[in-house]
ZAKOLBA-978780 format. One record per residue (C-alpha): residue in three letters; x, y, z. Coordinates in steps of 0.2 Angstrom, whole numbers, plus 2048, in hexadecimal, padded with zeros to 3 digits. Layout:
BEGIN
<rec ALA, <X, Y, Z>>;
...
***
This chain:
BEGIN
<rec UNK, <821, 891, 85D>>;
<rec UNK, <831, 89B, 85C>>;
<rec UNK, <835, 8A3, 84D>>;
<rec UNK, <847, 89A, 84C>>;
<rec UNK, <83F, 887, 84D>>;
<rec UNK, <832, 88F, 83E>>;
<rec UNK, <842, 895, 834>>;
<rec UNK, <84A, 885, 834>>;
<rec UNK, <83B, 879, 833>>;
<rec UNK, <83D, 874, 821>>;
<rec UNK, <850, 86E, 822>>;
<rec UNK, <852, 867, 832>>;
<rec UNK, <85C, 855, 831>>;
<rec UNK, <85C, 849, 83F>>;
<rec UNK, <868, 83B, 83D>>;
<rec UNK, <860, 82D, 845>>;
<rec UNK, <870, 826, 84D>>;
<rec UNK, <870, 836, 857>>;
<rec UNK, <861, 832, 862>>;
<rec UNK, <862, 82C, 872>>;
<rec UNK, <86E, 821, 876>>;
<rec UNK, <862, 815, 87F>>;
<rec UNK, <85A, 812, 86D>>;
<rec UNK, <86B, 80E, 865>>;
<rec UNK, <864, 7FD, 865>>;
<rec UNK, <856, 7FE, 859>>;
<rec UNK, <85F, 80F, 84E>>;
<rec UNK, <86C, 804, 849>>;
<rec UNK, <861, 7FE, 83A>>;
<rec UNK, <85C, 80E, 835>>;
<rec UNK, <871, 813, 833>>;
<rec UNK, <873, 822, 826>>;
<rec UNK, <862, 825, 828>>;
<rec UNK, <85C, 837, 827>>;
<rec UNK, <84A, 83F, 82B>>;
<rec UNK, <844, 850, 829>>;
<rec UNK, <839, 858, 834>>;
<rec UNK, <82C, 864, 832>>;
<rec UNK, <82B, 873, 841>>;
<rec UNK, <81B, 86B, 847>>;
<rec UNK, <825, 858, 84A>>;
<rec UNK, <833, 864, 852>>;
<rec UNK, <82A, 86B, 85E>>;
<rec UNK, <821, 859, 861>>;
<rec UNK, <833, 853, 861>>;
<rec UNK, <838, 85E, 871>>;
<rec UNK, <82D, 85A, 87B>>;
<rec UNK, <82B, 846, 87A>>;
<rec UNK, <828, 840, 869>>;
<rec UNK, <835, 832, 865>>;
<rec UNK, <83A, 833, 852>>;
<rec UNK, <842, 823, 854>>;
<rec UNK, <833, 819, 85A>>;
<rec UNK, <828, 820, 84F>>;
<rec UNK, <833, 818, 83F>>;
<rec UNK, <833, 80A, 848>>;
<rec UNK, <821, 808, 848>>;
<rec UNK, <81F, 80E, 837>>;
<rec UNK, <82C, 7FD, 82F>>;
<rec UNK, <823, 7F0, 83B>>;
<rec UNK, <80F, 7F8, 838>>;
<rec UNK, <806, 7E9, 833>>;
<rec UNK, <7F6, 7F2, 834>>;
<rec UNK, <7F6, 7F8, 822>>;
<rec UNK, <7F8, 7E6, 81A>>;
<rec UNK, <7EB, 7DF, 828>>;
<rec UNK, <7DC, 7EC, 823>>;
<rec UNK, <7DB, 7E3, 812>>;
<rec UNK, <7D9, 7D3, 81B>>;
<rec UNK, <7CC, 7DB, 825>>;
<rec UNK, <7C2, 7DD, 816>>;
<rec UNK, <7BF, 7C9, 817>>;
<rec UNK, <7B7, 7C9, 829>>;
<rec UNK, <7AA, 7DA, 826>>;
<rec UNK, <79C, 7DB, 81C>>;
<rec UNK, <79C, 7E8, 80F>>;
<rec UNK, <796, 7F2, 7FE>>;
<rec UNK, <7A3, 7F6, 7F1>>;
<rec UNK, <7A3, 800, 7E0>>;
<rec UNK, <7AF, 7FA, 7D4>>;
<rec UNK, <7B6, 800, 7C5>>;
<rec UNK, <7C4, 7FA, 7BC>>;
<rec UNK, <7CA, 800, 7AD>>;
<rec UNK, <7D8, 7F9, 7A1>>;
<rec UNK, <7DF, 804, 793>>;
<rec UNK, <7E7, 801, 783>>;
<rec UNK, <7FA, 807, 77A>>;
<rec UNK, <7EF, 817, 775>>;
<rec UNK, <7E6, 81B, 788>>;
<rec UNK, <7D5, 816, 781>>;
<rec UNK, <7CB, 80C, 78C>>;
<rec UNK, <7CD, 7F8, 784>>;
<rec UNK, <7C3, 7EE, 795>>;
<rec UNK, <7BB, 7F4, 7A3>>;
<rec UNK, <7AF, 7EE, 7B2>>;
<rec UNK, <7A4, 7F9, 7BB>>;
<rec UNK, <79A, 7EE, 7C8>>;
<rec UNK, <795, 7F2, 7DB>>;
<rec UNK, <795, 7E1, 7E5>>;
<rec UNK, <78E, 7DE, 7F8>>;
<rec UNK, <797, 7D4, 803>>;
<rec UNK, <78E, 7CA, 812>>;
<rec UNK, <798, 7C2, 81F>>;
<rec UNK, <792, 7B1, 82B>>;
<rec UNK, <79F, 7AD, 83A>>;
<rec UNK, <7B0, 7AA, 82F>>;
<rec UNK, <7A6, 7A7, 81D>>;
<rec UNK, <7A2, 7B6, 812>>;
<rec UNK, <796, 7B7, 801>>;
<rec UNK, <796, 7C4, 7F4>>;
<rec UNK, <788, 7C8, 7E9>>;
<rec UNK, <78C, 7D3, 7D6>>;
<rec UNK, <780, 7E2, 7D3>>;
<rec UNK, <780, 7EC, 7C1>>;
<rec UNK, <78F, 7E6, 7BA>>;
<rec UNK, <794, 7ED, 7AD>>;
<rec UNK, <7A2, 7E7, 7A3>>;
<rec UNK, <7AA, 7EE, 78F>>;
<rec UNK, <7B7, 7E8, 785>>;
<rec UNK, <7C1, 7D7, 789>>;
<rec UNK, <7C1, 7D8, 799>>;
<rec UNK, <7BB, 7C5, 79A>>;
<rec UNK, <7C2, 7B7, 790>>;
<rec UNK, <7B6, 7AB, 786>>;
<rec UNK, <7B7, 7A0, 796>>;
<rec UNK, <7B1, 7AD, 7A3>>;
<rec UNK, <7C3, 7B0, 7A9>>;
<rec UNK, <7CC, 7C1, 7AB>>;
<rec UNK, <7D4, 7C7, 79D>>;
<rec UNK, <7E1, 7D1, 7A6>>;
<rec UNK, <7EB, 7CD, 7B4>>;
<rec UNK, <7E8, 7DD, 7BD>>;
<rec UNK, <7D6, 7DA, 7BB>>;
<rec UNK, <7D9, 7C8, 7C3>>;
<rec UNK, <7E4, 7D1, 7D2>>;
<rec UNK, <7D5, 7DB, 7D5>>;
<rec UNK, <7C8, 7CE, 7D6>>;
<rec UNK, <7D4, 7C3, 7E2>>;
<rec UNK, <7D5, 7D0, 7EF>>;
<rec UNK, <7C2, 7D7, 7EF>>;
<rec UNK, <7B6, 7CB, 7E5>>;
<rec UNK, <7B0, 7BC, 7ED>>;
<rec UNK, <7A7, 7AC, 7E4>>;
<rec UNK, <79D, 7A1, 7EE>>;
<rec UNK, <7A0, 7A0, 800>>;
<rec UNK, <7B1, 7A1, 807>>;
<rec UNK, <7B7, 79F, 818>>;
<rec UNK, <7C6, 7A8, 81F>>;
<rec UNK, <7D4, 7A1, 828>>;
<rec UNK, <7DA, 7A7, 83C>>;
<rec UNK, <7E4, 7B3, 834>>;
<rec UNK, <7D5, 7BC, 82A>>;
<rec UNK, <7DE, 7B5, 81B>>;
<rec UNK, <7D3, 7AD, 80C>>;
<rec UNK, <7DD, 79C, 809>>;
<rec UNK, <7E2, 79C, 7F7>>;
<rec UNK, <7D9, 78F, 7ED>>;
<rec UNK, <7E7, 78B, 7DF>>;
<rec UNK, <7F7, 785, 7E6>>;
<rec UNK, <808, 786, 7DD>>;
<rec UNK, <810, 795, 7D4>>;
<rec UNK, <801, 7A1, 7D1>>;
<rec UNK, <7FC, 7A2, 7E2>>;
<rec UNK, <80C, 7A3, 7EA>>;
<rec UNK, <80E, 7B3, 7DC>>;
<rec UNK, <7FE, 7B9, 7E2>>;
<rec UNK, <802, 7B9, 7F3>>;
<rec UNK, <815, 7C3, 7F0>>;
<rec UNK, <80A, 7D1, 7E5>>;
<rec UNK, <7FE, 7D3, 7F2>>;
<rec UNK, <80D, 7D4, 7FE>>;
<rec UNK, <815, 7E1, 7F2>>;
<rec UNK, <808, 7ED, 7EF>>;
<rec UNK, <800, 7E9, 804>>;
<rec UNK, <810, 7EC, 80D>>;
<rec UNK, <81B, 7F8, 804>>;
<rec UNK, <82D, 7FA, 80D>>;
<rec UNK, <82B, 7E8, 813>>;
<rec UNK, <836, 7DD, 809>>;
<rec UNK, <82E, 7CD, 7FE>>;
<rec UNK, <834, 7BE, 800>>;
<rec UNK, <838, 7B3, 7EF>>;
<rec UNK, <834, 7C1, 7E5>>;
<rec UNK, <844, 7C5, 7D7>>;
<rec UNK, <84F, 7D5, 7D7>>;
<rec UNK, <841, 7DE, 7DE>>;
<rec UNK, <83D, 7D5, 7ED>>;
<rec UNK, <849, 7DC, 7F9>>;
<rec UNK, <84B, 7EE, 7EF>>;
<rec UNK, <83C, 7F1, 7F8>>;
<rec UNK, <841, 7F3, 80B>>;
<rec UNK, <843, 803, 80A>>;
<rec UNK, <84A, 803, 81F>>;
<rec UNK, <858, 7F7, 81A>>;
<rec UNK, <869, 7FE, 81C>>;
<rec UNK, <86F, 7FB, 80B>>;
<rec UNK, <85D, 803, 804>>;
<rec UNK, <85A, 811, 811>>;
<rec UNK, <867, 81B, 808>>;
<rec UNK, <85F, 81D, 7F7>>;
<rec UNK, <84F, 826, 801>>;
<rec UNK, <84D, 838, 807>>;
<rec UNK, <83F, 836, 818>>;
<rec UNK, <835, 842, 820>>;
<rec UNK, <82A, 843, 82E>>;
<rec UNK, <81C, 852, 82E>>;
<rec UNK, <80C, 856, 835>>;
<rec UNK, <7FB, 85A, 82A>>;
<rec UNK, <7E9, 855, 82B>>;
<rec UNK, <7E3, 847, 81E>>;
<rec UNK, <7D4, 848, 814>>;
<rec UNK, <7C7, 845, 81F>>;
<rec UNK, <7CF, 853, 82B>>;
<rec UNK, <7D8, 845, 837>>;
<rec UNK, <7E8, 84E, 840>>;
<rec UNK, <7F5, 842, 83D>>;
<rec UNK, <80A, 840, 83A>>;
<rec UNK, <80D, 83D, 82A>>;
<rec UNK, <81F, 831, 825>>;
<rec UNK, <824, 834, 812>>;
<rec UNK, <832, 828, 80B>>;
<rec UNK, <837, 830, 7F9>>;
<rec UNK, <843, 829, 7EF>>;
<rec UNK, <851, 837, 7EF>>;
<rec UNK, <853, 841, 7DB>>;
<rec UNK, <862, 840, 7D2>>;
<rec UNK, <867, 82D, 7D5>>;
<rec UNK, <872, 827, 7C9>>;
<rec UNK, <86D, 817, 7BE>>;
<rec UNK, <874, 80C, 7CA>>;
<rec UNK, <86D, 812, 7D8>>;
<rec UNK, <85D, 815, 7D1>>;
<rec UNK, <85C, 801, 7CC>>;
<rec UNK, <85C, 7FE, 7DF>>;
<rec UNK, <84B, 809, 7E1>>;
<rec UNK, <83B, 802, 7DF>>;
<rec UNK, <831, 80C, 7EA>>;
<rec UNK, <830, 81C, 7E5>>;
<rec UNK, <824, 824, 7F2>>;
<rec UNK, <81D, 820, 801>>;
<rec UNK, <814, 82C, 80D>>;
<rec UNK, <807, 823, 81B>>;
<rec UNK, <7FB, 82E, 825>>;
<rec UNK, <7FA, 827, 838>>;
<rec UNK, <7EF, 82D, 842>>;
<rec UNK, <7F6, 83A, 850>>;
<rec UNK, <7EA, 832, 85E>>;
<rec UNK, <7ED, 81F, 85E>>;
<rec UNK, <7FA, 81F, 84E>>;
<rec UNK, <7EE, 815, 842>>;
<rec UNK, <7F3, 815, 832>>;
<rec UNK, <7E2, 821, 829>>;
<rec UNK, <7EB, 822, 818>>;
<rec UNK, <7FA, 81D, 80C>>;
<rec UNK, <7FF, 822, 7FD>>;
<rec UNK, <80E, 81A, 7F2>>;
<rec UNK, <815, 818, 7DF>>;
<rec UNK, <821, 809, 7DC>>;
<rec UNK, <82A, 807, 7CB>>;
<rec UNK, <837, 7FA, 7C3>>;
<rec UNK, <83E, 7F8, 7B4>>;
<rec UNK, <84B, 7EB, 7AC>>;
<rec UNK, <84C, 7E3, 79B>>;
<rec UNK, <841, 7D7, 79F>>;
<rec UNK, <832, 7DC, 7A9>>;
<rec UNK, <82E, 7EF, 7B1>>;
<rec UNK, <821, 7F7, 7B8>>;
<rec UNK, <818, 806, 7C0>>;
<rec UNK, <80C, 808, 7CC>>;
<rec UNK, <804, 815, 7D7>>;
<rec UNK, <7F7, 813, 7E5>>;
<rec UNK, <7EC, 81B, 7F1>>;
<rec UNK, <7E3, 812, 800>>;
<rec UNK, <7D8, 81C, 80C>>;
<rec UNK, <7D4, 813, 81E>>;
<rec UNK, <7C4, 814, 826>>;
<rec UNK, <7C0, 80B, 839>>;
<rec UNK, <7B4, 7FF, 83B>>;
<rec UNK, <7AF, 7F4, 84B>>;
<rec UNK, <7C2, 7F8, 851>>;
<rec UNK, <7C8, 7F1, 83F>>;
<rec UNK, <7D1, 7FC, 834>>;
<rec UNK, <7CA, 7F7, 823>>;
<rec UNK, <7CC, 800, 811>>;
<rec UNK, <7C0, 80D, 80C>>;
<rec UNK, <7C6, 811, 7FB>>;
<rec UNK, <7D7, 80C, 7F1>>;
<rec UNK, <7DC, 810, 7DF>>;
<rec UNK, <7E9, 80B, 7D5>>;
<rec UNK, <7F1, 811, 7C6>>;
<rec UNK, <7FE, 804, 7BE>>;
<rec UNK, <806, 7FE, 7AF>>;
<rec UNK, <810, 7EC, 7AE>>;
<rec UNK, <81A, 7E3, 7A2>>;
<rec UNK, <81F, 7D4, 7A4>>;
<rec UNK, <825, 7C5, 79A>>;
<rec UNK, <818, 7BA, 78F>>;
<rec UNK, <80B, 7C8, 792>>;
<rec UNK, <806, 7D9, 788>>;
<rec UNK, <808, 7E9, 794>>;
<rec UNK, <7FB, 7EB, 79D>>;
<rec UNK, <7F5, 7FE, 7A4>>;
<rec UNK, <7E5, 7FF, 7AF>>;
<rec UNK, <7DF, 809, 7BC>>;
<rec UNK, <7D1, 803, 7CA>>;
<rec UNK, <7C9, 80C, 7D6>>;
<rec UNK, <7C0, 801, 7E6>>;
<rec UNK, <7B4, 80A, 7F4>>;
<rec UNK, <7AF, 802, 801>>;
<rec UNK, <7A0, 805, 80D>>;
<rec UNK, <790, 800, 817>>;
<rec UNK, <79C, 7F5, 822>>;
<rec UNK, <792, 7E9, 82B>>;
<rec UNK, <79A, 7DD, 839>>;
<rec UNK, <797, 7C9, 838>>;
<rec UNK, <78A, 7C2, 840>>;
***
């Protein structure tokens, strides 16, 4: 590579409604929009790789969401460790468990091995203590049999408010940068390529290996520094950077933080899911979150949760 496309690679700015005119149609969404491009992407950029298209992809991926639903159609082990802390950082409830999931047609089962639980982490009753706790055990623990729907998708057994909560959180945390329907203030704060949200974001586009040494492009939404309180109560996102894969574009990785916070409820989260491939399913093969919430009629609640999955098994 020259050394003039090395000495500019770390400021380089293209406006997306200077691509090709032929993509007007679809860059008209992405208006103000800036991306930065690492000299690697620049040089990919000259000879055939379409910026616009890959943005495109990036807002409509479905796969992400998907590979948690996956999750209900494999068989698998998992370790689980969930730890809930108090005002002081000190462990007050935790559960350390590993769980084995098997999986007949459309129905899976789930037996508990060496759990271990301290604190209040269960009620007198046998219920979770801890909403977080409870948001856990909805998305990767299993009583009885349960049988998926065509989607993949476990139907939700209570009807009404909760569920329909349940199902927004899930979308929230799932599908960052998609915005969530019937969600308050924050719900459309959230689609982060929406014109009147895109400006509020500095985006990048570079090139790196991932942790397990996978080549791939790597698109980083950060929200810009220096925002004034206004603008800064429009953010909710605050970082999101997805791995894909440079062979078939597969999502292998993502990383991102959301935070809000107004006089009535805020919160703060940071996660990281790592992808594997099973069978031609992406599926989860760790995720860990690192969140505080406070909401009304409920303490704060702080808790971290790390989920590995592995010895996937297809259903027979």
């Amino acid at each position: 590579m020259s050394h003039f496309w090395k000495s500019i690679a770390g400021t380089v700015v293209i406006c997306v409604l200077q691509w090709h005119q032929l993509a007007a149609q679809d860059t008209a969404r992405y208006k103000g929009m800036t991306v930065n491009l690492d000299e690697v992407i620049v040089a990919a950029k000259r000879i055939g790789f379409d910026v616009n298209s890959f943005i495109k992809r990036v807002e409509e991926d479905t796969t992400f969401y998907r590979a948690f639903k996956n999750l209900h159609i494999v068989g698998f082990n998992a370790d689980n460790d969930i730890r809930v802390f108090d005002k002081k950082g000190q462990v007050q409830a935790s559960l350390n468990s590993q769980t084995h999931q098997d999986v007949k047609g459309k129905c899976h089962t789930m037996q508990v091995a060496n759990e271990k639980v301290t604190g209040d982490f269960y009620t007198r009753k046998g219920n979770y203590n801890y909403y977080t706790a409870e948001l856990y055990a909805n998305l990767f623990f299993t009583k009885g049999t349960v049988c998926v729907d065509g989607t993949g998708e476990v139907p939700e057994t209570s009807g009404g408010s909760m569920a329909r909560h349940k199902a927004q959180l899930k979308q929230l945390i799932f599908n960052p940068g998609k915005p969530v329907r019937g969600v308050p203030i924050v719900g459309q704060k959230v689609a982060i390529f929406d014109n009147d949200v895109i400006r509020y974001y500095d985006f990048s586009i570079t090139a790196e290996n991932y942790v397990d040494g996978t080549p791939c492009y790597v698109f980083t939404a950060k929200s810009k520094p220096g925002l004034n309180r206004i603008d800064r109560a429009d953010v909710v996102i605050d970082e999101l950077i997805t791995w894909f894969n440079k062979d078939n574009f597969e999502i292998v990785g993502r990383k991102y933080a959301l935070s809000y916070k107004t006089m009535l409820f805020d919160f703060n989260v940071k996660m990281n899911v790592q992808m594997t491939k099973i069978d031609g399913l992406l599926i989860p093969a760790l995720v860990t979150y690192n969140g505080t919430w406070n909401v009304p009629f409920k303490k704060r609640e702080t808790a971290v949760f790390i989920a590995r999955f592995y010895n996937f098994t297809s259903a027979q």
